[in-house]
C-alpha positions in Angstrom: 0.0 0.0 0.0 1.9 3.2 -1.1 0.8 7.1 0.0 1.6 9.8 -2.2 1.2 13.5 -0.8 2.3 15.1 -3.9 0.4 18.2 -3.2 2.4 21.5 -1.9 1.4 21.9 1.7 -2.2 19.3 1.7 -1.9 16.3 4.3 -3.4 12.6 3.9 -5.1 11.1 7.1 -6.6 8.0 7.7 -8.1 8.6 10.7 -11.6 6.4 10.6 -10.3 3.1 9.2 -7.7 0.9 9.9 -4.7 0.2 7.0 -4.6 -3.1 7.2 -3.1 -4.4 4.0 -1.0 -7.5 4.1 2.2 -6.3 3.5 3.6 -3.0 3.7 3.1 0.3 4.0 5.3 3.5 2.0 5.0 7.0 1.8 6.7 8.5 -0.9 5.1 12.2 -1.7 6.7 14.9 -2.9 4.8 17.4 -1.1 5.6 18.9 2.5 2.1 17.9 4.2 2.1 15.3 7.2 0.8 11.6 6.2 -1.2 10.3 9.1 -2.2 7.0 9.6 -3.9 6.3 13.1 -4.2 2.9 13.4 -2.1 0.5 11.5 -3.6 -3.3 11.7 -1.6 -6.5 12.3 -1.4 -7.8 8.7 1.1 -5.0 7.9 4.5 -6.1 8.0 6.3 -3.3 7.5 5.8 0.8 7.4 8.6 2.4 5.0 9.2 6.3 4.8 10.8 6.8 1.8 9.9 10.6 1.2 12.5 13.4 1.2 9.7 15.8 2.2 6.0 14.6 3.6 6.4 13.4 7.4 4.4 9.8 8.4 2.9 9.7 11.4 1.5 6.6 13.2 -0.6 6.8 15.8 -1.2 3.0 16.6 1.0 0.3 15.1 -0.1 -2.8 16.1 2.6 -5.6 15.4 2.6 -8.7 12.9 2.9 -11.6 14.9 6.0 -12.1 12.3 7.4 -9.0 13.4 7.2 -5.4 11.9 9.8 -3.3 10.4 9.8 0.4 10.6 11.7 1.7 7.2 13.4 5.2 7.0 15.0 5.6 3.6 13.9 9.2 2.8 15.0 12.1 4.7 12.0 12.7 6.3 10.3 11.7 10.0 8.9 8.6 10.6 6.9 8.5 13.9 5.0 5.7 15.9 3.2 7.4 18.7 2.2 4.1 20.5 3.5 0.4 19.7 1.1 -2.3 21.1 -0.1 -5.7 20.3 2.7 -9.1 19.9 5.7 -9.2 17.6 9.3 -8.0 17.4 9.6 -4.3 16.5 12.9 -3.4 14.1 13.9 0.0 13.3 16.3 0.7 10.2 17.1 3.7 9.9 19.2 3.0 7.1 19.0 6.9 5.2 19.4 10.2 6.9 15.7 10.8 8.0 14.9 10.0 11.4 12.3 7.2 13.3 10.6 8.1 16.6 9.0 5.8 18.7 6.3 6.8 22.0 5.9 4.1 24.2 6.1 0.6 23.6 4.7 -1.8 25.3 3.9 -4.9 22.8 5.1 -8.5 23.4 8.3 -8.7 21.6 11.4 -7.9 21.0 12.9 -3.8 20.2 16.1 -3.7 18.1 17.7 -0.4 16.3 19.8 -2.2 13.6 19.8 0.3 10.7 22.4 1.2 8.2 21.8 5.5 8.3 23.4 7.6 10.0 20.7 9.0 12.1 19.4 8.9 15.4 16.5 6.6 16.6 14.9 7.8 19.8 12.0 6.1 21.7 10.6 8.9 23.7 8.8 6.9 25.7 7.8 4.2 28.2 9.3 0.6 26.9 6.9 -0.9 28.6 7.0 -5.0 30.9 5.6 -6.5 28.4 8.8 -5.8 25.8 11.4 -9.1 25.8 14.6 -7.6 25.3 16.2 -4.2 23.7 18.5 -4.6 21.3 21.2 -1.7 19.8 22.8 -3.2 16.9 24.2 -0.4 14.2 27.6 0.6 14.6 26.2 4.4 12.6 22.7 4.7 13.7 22.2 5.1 17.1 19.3 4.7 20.2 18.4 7.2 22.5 16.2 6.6 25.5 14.5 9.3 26.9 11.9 7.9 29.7 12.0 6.2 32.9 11.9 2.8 30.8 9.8 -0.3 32.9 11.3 -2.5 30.7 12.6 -5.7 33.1 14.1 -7.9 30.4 17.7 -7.6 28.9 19.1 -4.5 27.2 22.2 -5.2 25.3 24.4 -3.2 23.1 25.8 -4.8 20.2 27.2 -2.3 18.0 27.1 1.7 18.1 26.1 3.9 21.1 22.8 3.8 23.1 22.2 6.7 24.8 20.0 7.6 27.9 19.6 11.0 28.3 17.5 13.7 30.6 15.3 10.9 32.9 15.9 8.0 30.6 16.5 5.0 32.6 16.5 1.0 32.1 14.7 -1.6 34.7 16.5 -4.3 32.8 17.9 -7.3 34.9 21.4 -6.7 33.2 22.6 -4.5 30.8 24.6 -6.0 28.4 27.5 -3.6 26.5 29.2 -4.9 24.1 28.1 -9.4 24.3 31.1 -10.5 22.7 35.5 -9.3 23.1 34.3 -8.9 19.5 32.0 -6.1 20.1 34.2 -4.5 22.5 33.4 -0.9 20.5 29.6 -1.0 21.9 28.6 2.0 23.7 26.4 2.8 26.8 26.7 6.6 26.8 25.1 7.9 30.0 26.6 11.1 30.4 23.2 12.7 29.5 21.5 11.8 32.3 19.3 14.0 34.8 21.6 14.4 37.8 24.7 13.5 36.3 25.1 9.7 37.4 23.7 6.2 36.3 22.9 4.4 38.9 22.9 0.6 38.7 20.1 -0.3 40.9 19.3 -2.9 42.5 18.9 -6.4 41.4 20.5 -5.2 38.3 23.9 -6.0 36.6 26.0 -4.2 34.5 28.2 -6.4 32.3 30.2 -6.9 28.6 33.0 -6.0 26.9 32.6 -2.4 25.9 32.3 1.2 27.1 30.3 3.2 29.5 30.8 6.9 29.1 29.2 8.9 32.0 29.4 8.7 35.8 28.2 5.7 37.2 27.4 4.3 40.3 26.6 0.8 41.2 24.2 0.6 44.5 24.3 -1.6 47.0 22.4 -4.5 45.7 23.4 -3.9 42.2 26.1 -5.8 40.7 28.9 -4.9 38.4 30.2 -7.7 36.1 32.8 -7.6 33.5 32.6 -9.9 30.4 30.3 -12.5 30.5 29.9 -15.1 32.4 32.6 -17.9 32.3 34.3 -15.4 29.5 36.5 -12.9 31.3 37.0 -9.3 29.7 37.3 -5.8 29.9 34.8 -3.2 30.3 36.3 0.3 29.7 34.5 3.7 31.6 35.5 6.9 31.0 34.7 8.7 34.0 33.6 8.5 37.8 33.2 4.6 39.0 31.3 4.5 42.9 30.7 0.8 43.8 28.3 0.2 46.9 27.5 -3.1 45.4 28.8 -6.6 44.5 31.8 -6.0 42.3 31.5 -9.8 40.3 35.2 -10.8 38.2 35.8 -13.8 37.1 39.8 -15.2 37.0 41.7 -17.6 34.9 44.3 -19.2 36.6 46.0 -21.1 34.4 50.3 -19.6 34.7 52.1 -18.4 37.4 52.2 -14.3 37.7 50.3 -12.2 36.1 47.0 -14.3 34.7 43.9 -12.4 32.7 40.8 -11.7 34.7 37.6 -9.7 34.4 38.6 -5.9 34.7 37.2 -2.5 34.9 39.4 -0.1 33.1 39.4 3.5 32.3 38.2 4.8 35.6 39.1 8.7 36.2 38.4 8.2 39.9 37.1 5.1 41.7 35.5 4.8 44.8 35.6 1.0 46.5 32.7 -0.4 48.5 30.9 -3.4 48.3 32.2 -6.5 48.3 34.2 -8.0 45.5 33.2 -11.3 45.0 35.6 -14.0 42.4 35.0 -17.2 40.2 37.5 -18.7 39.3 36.7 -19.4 35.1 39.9 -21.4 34.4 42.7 -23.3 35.8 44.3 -23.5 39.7 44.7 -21.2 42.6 48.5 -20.9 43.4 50.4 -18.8 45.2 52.5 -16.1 43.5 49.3 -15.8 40.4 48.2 -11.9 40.5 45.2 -10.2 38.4 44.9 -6.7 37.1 41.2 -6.2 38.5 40.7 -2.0 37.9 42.5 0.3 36.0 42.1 4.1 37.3 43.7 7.8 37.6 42.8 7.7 41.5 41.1 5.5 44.3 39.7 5.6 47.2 37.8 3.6 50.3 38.0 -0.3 50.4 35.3 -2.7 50.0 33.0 -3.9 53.0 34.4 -7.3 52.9 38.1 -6.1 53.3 39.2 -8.3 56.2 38.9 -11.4 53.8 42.0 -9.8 52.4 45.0 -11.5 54.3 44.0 -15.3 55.1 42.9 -17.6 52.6 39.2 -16.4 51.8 35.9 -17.2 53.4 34.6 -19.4 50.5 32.0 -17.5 50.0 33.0 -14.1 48.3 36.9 -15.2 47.8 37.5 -19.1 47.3 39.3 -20.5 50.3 43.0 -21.1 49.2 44.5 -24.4 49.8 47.9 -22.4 50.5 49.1 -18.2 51.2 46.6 -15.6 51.4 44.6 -13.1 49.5 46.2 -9.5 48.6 44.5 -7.0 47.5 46.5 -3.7 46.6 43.8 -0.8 46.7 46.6 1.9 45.1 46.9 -0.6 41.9 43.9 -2.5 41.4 45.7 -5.7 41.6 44.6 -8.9 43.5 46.9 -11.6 44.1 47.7 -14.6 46.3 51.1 -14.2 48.4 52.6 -16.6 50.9 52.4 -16.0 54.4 50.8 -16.8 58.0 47.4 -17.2 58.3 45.6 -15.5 61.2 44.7 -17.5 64.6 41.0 -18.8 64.3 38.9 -21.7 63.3 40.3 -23.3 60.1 40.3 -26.8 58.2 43.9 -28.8 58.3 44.6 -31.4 55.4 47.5 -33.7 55.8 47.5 -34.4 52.1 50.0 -31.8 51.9 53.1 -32.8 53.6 51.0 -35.2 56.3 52.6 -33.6 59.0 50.9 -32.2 62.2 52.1 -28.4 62.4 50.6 -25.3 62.6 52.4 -24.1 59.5 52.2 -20.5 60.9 55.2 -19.6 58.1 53.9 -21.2 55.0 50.4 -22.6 55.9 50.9 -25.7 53.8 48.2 -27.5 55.6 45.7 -25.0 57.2 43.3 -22.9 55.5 41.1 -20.4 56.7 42.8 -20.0 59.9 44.9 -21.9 62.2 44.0 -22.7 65.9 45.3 -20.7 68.4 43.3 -20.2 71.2 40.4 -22.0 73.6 37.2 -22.2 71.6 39.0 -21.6 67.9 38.1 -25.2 65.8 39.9 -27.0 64.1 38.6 -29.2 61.2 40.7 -32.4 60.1 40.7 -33.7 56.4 43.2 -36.2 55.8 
């Protein structure tokens, strides 16, 4: 079904009856009017601006079960005031016009994966109802401008999404950059009302890529680099504040230096939290060290600080079958050093050198503590 408004300032509306053609939907006038189309039914598959000069305006696109495709290869504006029904929403904005979306809310998917250079923007609510949000265009970007309810995944695959003014995401985790081979994906929060992203809580910040903008990650929030089992780099630009659960994963396959999950770019960071480890590869030894942040300055120390120095609790830091944990808050870098444990409860394993000791020098046989005084346990595992 193709619209032409070819006359100089008249406007098309179809205001009373629903276009419900199978198949698509194009304007492509040559005059300057506004094409209106208020309700666009479910057998549509796809609306297309293609004019250089006449506007479309959707009031009510209600999806294809197949999904619908909303086209900008003109120069003009393509507008959806309100996205409802089921099916996954595209947007290709693959000219130099622009598409704008109000709220959605349908059963579906959202992805921006157009070959333009122009910006998309939903202005606004993407509703519960939405099952992910997907930025993948390395030249046309997505701006969110609401205070989004949308609880499933956002993830950035390619370009920048931007949240700007009171835009915000409800997402579980936000994903930027999926892939080390996406690692050029952009969360650009530096728009935002107040200055800082907060990562709220229950939800995680992770990938590969960048975050430009102050963020803060509260205290049931969770910050997590890479992906899980993958480790990898995600890069900031400016202010870092953790208050919540900083999650790295560690390979531990060498001696020295090993790769591990890290947040880098950091112009000032501000520890808290606790920092919690998985190990994704390999064995724990003493003498392995990981570069976990990367920053300009630092301050504070995170809540669970006095698991640094004995052999972890097994809970937030795996319990070391030898030395101790070291963290080094002025370089970012964790590592496992020989040393005494600490008097208190611990577990002894003669499988070591199957000799009783206390191993207060090297600790070849206690971990978590050695006993030292009435009450303190000690737990045998031959």
């Amino acid at each position: 079904f193709t619209i032409n408004s070819n006359a100089t300032t008249g406007t098309i509306s179809f205001t009373t009856v629903a276009v419900n053609n199978t198949g698509t939907v194009t304007n492509t006038g040559t005059g300057t009017g506004t094409t209106t189309v208020v309700t666009v039914g479910t057998n549509v598959t796809g609306v297309t601006e293609a004019s250089n000069t006449s506007a479309l305006t959707v009031t009510t696109l209600n999806m294809n079960t197949a999904g619908t495709t909303l086209l900008s290869t003109g120069t003009s504006l393509l507008t959806a005031s309100t996205v409802a029904g089921t099916g996954n929403l595209v947007m290709n904005a693959n000219s130099t016009g622009s598409i704008t979306v109000g709220a959605a809310n349908q059963t579906g998917s959202i992805t921006n994966s157009g070959s333009g250079t122009n910006i998309v923007t939903i202005s606004g609510i993407i509703g519960t109802n939405v099952t992910g949000v997907v930025q993948n265009s390395s030249t046309s970007g997505l701006t969110l401008t609401a205070a989004n309810t949308v609880t499933a995944n956002t993830t950035v695959i390619a370009g920048t999404l931007t949240l700007s003014g009171s835009g915000s995401l409800a997402s579980a985790k936000i994903i930027v950059g999926d892939t080390a081979l996406h690692s050029a994906a952009t969360l650009n929060v530096s728009g935002v009302t107040g200055g800082n992203f907060h990562v709220v809580s229950g939800q995680t910040l992770a990938g590969f890529g960048n975050v430009q903008g102050a963020v803060t990650v509260d205290s049931l929030g969770t910050l997590d680099p890479g992906s899980s089992g993958n480790v990898g780099t995600l890069t900031f630009n400016n202010t870092l504040t953790l208050s919540g659960t900083s999650a790295f994963d560690l390979n531990a396959t060498a001696g020295g230096l090993n790769t591990a999950d890290e947040a880098a770019g950091i112009t000032a960071l501000t520890y808290g939290g606790n920092l919690k480890l998985t190990i994704a590869s390999g064995a724990l030894a003493v003498g392995q060290s990981w570069d976990l942040f990367a920053f300009g300055s630092a301050s504070s120390q995170f809540a669970n600080n006095s698991v640094f120095g004995t052999a972890g609790d097994g809970t937030n830091l795996p319990t070391l079958a030898s030395g101790k944990w070291e963290f080094n808050y002025g370089t970012g870098v964790l590592s496992i050093v020989a040393g005494s444990l600490s008097g208190g409860s611990g577990t002894w394993v003669g499988a070591t050198d199957n000799k009783w000791s206390t191993n207060t020098g090297t600790n070849s046989n206690w971990s978590g503590g050695f006993p030292s005084t009435a009450g303190q346990i000690a737990t045998f595992d031959d």
